[in-house]
C-alpha positions in Angstrom: 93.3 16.1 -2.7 90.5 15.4 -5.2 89.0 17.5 -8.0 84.8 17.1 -8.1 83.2 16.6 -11.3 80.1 18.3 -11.3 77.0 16.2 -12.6 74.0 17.7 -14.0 70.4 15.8 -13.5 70.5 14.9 -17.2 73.5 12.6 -16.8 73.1 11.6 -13.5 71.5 7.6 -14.9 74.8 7.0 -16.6 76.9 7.6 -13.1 74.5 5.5 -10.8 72.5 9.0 -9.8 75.5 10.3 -8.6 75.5 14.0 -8.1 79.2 14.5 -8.1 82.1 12.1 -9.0 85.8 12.4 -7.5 88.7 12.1 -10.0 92.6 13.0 -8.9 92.7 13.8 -12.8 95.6 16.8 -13.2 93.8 18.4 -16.2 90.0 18.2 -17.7 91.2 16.2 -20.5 92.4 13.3 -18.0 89.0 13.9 -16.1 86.4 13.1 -18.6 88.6 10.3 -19.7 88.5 9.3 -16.1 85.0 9.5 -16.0 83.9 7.4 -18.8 86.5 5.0 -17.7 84.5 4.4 -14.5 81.3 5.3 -16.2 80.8 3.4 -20.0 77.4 4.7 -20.7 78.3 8.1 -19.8 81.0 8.2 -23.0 78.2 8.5 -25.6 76.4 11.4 -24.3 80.3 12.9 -24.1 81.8 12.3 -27.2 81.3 11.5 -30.8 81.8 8.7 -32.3 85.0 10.1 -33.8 85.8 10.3 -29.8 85.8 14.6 -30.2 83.9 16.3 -27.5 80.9 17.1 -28.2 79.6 20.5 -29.1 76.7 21.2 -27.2 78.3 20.2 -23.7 80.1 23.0 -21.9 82.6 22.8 -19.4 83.6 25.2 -16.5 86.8 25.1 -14.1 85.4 26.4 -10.9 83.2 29.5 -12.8 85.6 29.7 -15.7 84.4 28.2 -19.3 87.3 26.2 -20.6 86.8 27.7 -23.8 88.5 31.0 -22.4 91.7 28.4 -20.8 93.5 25.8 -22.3 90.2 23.9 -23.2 90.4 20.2 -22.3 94.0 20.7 -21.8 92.9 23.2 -18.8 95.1 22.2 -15.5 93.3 21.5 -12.3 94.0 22.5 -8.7 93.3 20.8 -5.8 89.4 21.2 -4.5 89.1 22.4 -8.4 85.4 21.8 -9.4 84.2 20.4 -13.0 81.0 21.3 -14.5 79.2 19.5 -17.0 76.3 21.6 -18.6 74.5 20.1 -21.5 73.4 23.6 -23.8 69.8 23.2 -23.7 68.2 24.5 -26.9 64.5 25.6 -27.1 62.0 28.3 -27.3 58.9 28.6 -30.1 58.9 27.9 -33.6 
């Protein structure tokens, strides 16, 4: 069975407007690789160009922030769900 990756609005023009993208990925690591595989344009808004994740983009198991597993070496289940959320920064100077 697949995982879902999760894609938030922001990202959506690099994965043809796709909401969510299957991968049969066994951990997050292999999923975003996965995903930029299938999806070029989607790698620079992903990863630095010293191919690190990025800082500001967050990443939940199901409700869980990888952060708090294994991080990208977090394992996933079957009908697992991957979220990508972009930290938005903001408010009044």
């Amino acid at each position: 069975m697949s995982k879902k990756i999760l894609i938030p609005t922001p990202l959506r023009p690099f994965v043809n407007q796709q909401e969510v993208v299957e991968t049969q990925a066994s951990n997050v690591n292999d999923a975003l690789k996965d995903l930029v595989l299938n999806f070029p344009k989607l790698e620079q808004h992903l990863y630095d160009g010293n191919g690190n994740l990025r800082k500001f983009i967050n990443i939940y198991v199901n409700d869980s922030d990888i952060r708090d597993q294994d991080g990208v070496n977090t394992n996933l289940s079957d009908s697992d769900e991957v979220s990508l959320v972009p930290a938005i920064a903001g408010g009044m100077a």
